[in-house]
C-alpha positions, 0 to 999 in steps of 0.5 A, spaced: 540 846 369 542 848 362 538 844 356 544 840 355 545 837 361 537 837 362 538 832 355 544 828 358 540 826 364 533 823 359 539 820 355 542 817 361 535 814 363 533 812 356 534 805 355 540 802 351 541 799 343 543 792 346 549 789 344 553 784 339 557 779 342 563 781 339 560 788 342 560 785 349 566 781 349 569 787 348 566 791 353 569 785 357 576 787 355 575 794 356 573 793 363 579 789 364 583 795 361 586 793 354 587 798 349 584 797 343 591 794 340 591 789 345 583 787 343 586 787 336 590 781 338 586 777 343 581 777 338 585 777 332 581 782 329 584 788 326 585 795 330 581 799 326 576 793 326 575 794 335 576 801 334 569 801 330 566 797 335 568 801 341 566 807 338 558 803 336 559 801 344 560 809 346 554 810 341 549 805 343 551 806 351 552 814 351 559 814 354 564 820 353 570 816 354 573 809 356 571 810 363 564 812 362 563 807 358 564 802 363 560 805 368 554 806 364 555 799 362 555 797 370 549 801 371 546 798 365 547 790 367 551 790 361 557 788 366 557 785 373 564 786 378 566 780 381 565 778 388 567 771 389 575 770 388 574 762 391 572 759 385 576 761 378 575 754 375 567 756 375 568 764 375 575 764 370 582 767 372 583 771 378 585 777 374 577 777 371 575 783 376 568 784 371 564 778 368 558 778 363 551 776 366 547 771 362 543 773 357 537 771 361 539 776 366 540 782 362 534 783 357 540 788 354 544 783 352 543 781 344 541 773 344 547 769 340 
């Protein structure tokens, strides 16, 4: 096992930095596979503006790239995966795959 990889596996166990709720609303669209020009105008934020915010995201949760980050997201509790496809007018849109737990639920979550 080299150093690197020795450091990668303490950092993967180390608590995360909590997140914005600008932050996880746009985890929450990442997860649901946007592009950060197509974040920019849901939210109607410029690109450069979600590109800052994804990149404190990858920052704070240590993810190499999209994917990563929505892995270390999951095992973070900072996204669950929607199970229930019976209820969309209490769970949201059928497209709706990740959804965030409450605040209550997840202690890295930053309070609004």
């Amino acid at each position: 096992m080299t150093p690197d990889s020795v450091h990668r596996i303490a950092v993967a166990h180390a608590p995360f930095d909590p997140l914005s709720p600008r932050e996880q609303e746009i985890l929450l669209h990442v997860a649901h596979g946007l592009s950060d020009c197509e974040i920019s105008r849901v939210l109607s934020i410029s690109p450069r503006t979600v590109s800052a915010h994804m990149c404190n995201i990858r920052e704070k949760l240590d993810a190499r790239n999209r994917t990563h980050l929505v892995a270390q997201a999951l095992r973070a509790g900072l996204l669950v995966v929607r199970t229930d496809r019976t209820c969309p007018e209490v769970c949201g849109s059928d497209d709706e795959t990740f959804l965030l737990p409450s605040s209550a639920e997840c202690p890295l979550a930053e309070a609004s």
